[in-house]
C-alpha positions in Angstrom: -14.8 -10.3 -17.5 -12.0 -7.8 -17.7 -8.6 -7.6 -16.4 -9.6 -4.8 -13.7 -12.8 -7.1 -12.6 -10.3 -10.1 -11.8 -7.8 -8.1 -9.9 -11.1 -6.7 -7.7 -12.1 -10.7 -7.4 -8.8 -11.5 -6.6 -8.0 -8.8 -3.8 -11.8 -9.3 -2.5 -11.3 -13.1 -1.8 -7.5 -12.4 -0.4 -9.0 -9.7 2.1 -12.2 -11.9 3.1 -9.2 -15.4 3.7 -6.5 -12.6 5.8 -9.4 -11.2 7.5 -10.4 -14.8 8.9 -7.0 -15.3 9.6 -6.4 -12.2 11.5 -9.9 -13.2 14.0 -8.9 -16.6 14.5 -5.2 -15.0 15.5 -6.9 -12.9 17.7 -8.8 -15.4 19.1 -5.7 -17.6 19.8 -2.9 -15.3 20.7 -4.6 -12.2 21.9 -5.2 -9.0 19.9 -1.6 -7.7 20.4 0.2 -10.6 19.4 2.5 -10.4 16.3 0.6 -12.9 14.5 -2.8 -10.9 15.0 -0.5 -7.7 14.3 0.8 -8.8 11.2 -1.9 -10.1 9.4 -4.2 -7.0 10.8 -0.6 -5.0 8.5 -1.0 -7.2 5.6 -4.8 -6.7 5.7 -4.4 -2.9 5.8 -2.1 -3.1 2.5 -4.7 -5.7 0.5 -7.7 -2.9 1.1 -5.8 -0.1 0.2 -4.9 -1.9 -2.9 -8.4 -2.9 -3.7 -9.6 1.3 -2.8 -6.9 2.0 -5.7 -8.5 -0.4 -8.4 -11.6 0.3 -7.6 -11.9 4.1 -8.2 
């Protein structure tokens, strides 16, 4: 497997964990909390990175 296949692995596991994260936040504290806020922000950042590597 090569280096760019890992990093896609890597940033596809990382968005599927936050993105649990973010719905049980959600859930929890409400959809404008700062916990559901800031994962749904760190979320945004891990797809954008994985749109980069994946072109």
């Amino acid at each position: 497997m090569d280096t760019n296949q890992q990093i896609l692995d890597d940033l596809s596991f990382q968005i599927k964990k936050l993105r649990r994260l973010m719905i049980l936040a959600a859930n929890v504290y409400g959809f404008t909390s700062f916990e559901t806020l800031h994962y749904s922000q760190e979320l945004d950042k891990l797809i954008i990175q994985f749109q980069l590597y994946n072109k």
